[in-house]
N, CA, C and O atoms as CSV, one atom per row, in Angstrom:
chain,resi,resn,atom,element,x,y,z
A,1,UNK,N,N,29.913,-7.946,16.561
A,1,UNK,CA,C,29.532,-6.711,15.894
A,1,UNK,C,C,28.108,-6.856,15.332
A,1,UNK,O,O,27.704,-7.839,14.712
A,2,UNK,N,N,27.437,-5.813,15.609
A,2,UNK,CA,C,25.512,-6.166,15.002
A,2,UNK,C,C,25.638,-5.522,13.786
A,2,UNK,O,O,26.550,-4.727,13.559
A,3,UNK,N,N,24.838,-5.795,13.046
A,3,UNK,CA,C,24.863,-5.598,11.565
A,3,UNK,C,C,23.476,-4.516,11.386
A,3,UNK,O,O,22.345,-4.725,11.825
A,4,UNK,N,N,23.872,-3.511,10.734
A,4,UNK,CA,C,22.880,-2.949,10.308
A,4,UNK,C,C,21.091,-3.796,9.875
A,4,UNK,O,O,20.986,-4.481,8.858
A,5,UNK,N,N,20.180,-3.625,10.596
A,5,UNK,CA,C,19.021,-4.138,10.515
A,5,UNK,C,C,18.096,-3.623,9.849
A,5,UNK,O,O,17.027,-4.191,9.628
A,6,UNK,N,N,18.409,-2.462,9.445
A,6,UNK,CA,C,17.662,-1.774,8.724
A,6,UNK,C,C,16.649,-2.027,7.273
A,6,UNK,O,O,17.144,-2.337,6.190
A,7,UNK,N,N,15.742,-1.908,7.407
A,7,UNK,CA,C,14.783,-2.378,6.729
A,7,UNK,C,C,14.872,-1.750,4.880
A,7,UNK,O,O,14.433,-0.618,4.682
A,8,UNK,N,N,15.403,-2.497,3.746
A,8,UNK,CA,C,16.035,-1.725,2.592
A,8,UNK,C,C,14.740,-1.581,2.142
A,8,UNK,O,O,14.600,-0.555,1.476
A,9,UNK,N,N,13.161,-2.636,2.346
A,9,UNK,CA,C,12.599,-1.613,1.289
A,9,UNK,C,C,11.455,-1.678,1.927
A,9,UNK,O,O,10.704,-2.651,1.999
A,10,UNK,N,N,11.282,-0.283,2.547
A,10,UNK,CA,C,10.533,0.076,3.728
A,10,UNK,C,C,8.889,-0.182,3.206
A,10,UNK,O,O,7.956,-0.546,3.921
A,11,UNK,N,N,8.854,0.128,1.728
A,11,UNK,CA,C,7.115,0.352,1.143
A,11,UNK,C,C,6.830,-1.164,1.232
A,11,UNK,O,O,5.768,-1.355,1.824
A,12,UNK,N,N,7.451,-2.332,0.823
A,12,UNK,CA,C,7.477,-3.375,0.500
A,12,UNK,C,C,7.011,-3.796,2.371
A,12,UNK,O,O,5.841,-4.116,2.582
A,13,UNK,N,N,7.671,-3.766,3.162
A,13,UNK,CA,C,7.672,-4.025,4.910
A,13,UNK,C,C,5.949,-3.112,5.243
A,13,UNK,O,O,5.199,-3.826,5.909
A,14,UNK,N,N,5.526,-2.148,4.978
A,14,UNK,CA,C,4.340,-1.409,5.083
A,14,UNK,C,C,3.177,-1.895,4.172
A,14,UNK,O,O,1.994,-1.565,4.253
A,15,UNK,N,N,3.788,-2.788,3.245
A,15,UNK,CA,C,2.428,-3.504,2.405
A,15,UNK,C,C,2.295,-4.625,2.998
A,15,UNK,O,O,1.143,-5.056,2.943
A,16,UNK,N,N,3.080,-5.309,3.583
A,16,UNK,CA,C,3.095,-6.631,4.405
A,16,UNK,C,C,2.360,-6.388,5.999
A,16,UNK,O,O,1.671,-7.249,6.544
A,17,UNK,N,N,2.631,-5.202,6.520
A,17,UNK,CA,C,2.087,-4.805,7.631
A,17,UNK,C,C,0.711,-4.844,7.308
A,17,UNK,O,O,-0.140,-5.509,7.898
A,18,UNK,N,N,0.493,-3.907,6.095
A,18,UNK,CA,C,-1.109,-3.447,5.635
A,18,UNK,C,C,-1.716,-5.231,5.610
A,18,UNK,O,O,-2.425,-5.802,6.438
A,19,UNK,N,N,-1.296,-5.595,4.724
A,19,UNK,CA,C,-1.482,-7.377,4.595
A,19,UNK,C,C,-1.748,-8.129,6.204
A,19,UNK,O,O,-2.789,-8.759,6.389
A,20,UNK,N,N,-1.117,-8.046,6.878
A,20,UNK,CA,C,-1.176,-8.663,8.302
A,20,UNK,C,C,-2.633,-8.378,8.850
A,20,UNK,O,O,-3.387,-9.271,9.235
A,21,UNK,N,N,-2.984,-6.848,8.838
A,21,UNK,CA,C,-4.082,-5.724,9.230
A,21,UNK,C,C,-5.467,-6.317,8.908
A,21,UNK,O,O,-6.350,-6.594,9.720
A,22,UNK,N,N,-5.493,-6.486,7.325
A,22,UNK,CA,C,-6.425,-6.858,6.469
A,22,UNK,C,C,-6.998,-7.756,6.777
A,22,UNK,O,O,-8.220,-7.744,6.925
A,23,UNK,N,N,-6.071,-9.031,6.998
A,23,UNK,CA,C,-5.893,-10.362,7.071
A,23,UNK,C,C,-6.707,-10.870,8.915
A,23,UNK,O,O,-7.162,-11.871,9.470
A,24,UNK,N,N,-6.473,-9.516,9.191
A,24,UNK,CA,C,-7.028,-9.947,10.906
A,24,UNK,C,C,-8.311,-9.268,11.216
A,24,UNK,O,O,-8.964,-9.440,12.245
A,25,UNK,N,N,-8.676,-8.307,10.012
A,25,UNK,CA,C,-10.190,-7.540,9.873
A,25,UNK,C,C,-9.665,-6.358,10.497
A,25,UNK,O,O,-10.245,-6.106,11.553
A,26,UNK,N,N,-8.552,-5.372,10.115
A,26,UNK,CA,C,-8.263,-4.194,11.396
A,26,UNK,C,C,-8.450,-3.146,9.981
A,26,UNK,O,O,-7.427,-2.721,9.445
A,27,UNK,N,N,-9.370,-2.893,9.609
A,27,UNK,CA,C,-9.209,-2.129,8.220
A,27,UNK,C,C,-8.737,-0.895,8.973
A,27,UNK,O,O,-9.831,-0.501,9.377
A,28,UNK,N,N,-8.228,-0.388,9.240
A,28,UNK,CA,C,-7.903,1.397,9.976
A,28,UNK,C,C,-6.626,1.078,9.525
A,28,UNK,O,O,-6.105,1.736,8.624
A,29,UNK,N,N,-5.891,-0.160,10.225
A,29,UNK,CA,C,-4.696,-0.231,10.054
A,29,UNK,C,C,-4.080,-0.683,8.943
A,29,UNK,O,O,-2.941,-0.234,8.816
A,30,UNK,N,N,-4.401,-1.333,8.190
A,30,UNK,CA,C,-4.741,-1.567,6.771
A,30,UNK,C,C,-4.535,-0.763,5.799
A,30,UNK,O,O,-3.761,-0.906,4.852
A,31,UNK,N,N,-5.330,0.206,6.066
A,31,UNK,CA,C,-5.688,1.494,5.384
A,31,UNK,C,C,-4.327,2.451,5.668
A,31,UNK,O,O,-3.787,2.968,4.691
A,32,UNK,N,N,-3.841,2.655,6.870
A,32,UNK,CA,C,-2.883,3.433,7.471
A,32,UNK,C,C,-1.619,3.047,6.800
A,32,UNK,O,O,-0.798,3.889,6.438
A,33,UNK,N,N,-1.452,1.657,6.621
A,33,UNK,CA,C,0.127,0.845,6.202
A,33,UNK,C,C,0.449,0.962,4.184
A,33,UNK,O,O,1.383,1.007,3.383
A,34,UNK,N,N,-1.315,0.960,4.236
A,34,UNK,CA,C,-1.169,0.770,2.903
A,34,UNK,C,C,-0.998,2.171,2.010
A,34,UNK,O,O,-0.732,2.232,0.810
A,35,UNK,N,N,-1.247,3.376,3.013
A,35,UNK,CA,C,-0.793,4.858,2.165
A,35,UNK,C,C,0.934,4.576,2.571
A,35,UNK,O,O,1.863,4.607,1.764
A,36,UNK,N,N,1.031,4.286,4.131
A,36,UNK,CA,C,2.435,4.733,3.672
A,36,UNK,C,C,3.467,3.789,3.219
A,36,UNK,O,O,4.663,4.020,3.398
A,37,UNK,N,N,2.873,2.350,2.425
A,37,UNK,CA,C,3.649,1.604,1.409
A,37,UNK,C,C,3.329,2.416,0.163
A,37,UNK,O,O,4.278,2.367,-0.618
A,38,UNK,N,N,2.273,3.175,-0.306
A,38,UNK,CA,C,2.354,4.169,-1.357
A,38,UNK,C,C,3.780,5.251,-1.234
A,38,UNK,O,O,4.774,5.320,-1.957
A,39,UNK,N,N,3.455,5.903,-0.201
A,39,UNK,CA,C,4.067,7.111,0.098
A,39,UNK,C,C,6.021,6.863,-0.267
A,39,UNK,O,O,6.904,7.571,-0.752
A,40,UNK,N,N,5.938,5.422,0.315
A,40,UNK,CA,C,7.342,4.983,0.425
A,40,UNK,C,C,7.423,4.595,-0.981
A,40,UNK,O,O,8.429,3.976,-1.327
A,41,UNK,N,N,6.820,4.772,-1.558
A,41,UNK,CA,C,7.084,4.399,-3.364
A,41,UNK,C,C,7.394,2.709,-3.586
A,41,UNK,O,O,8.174,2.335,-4.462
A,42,UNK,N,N,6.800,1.910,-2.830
A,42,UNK,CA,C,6.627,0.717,-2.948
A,42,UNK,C,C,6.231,0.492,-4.610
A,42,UNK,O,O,5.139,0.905,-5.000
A,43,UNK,N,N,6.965,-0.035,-5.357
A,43,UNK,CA,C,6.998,-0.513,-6.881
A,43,UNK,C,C,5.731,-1.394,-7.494
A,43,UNK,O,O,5.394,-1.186,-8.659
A,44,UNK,N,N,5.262,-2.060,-6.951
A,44,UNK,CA,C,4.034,-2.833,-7.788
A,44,UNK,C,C,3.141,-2.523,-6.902
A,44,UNK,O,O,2.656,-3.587,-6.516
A,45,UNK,N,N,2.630,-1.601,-6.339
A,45,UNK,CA,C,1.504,-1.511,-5.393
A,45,UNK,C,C,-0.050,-1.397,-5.421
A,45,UNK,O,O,-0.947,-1.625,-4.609
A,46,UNK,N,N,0.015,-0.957,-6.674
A,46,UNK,CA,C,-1.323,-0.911,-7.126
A,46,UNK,C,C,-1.462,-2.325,-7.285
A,46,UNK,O,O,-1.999,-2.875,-6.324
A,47,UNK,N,N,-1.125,-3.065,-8.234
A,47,UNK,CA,C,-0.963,-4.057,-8.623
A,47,UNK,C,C,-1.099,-5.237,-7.649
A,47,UNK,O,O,-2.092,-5.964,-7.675
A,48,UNK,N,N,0.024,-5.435,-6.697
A,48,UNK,CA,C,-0.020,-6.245,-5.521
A,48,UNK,C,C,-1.572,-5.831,-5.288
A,48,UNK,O,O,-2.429,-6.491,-5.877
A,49,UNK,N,N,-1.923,-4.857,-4.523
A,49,UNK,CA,C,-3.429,-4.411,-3.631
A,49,UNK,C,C,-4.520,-5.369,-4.371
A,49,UNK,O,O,-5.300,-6.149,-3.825
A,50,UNK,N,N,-4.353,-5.077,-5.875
A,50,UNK,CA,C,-5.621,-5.643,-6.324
A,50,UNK,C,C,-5.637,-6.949,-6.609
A,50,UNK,O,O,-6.729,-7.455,-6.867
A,51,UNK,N,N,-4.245,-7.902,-6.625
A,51,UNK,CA,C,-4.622,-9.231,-6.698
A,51,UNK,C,C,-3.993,-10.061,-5.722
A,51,UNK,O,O,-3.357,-11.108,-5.844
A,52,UNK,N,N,-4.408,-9.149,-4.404
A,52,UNK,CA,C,-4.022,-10.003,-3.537
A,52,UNK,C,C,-5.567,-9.908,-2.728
A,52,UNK,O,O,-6.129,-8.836,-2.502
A,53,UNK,N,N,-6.120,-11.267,-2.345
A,53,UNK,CA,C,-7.118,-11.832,-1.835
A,53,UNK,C,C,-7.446,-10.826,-0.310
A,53,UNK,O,O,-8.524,-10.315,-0.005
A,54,UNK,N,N,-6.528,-10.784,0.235
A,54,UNK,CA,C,-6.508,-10.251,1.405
A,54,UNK,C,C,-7.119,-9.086,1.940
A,54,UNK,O,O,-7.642,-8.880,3.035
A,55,UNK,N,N,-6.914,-8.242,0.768
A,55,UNK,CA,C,-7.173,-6.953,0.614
A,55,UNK,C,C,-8.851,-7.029,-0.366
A,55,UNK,O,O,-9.324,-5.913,-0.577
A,56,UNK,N,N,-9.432,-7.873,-0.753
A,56,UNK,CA,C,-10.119,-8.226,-1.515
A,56,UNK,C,C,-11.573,-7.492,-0.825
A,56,UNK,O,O,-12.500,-7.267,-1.603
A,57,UNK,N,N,-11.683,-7.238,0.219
A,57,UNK,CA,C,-13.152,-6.995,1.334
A,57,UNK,C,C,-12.403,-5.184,0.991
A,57,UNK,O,O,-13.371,-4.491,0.679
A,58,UNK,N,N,-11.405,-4.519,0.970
A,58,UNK,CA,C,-11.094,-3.536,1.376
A,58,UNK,C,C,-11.423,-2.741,0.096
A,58,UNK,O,O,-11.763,-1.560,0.149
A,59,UNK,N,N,-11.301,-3.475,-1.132
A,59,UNK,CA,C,-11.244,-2.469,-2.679
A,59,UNK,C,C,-12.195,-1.899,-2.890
A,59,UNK,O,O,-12.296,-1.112,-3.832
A,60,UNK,N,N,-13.778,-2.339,-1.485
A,60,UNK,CA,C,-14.906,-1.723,-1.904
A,60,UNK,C,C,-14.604,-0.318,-1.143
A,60,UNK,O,O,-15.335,0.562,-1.598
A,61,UNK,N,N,-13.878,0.074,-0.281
A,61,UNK,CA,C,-13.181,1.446,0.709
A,61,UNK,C,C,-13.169,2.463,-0.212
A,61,UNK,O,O,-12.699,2.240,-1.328
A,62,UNK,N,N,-13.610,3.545,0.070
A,62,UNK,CA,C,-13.413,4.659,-1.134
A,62,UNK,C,C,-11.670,5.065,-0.816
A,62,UNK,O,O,-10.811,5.343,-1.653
A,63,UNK,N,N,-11.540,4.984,0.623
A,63,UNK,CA,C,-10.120,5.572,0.146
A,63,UNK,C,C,-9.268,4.479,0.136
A,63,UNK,O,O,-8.227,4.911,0.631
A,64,UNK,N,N,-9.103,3.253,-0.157
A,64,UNK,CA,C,-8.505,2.341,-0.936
A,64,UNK,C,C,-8.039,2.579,-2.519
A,64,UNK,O,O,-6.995,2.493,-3.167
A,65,UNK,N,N,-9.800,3.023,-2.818
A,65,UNK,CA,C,-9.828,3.431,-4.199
A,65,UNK,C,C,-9.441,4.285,-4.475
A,65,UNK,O,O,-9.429,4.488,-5.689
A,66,UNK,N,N,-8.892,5.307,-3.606
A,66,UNK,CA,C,-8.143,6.692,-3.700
A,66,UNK,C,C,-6.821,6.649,-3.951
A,66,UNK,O,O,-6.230,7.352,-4.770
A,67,UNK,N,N,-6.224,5.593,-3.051
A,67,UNK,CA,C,-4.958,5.368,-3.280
A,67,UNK,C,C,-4.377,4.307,-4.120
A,67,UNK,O,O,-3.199,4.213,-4.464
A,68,UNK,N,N,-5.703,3.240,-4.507
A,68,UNK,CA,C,-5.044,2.379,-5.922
A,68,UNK,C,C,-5.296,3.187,-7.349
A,68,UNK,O,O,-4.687,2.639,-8.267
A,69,UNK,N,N,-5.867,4.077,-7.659
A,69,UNK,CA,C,-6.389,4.802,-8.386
A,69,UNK,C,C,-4.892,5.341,-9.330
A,69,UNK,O,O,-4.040,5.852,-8.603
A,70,UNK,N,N,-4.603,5.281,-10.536
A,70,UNK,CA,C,-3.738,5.849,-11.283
A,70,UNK,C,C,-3.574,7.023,-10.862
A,70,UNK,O,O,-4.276,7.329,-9.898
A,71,UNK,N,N,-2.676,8.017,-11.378
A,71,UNK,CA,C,-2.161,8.981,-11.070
A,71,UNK,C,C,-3.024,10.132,-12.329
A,71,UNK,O,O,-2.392,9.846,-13.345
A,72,UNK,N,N,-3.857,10.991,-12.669
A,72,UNK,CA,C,-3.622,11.332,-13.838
A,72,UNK,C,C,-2.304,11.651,-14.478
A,72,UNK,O,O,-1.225,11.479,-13.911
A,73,UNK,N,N,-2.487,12.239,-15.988
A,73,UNK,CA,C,-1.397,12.376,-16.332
A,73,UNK,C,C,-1.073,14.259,-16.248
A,73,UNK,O,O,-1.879,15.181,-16.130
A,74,UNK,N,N,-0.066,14.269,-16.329
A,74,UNK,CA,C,0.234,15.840,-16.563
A,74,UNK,C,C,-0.277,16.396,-17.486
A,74,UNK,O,O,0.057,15.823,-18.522
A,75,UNK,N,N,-0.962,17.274,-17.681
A,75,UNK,CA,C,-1.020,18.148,-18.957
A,75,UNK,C,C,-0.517,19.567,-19.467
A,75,UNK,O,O,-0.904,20.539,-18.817
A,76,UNK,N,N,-0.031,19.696,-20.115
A,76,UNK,CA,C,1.393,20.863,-20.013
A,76,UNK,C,C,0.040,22.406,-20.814
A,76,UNK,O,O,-0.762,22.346,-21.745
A,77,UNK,N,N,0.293,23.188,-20.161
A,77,UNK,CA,C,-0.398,24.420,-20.204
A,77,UNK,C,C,0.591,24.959,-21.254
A,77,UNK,O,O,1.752,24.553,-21.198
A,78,UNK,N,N,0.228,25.850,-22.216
A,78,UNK,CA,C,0.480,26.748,-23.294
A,78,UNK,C,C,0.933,27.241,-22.502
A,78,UNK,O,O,1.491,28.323,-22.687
């Protein structure tokens, strides 16, 4: 019987991809893995991006900086 293979934490598998990318100079793909380890709500991602070496040539990318960039906050209208 095969066992479900399914990948439980898909953002976490797409930051490792982005990581692989980086790591081989493919910034497109890099760039591509690393929105959709955002998108997938990958948990420390900002975080991971910026102190991991790998990614270290990429933080100068404006849209790196787009997507490590805080969120503002809400501001509630009268």
């Amino acid at each position: 019987m095969l066992q479900d293979r399914s990948v439980s934490d898909r953002g976490r598998f797409y930051f490792l991809l982005a990581k692989s990318f980086a790591e081989s100079g493919n910034e497109e793909r890099a760039i591509l893995y690393l929105r959709k380890a955002k998108d997938e709500g990958y948990a420390t991602f900002i975080a991971d991006v910026k102190k991991d070496k790998a990614f270290a040539a990429l933080l100068k990318n404006e849209e790196v900086q787009n997507l490590i960039a805080p969120k503002p906050a809400e501001t509630e209208q009268p």
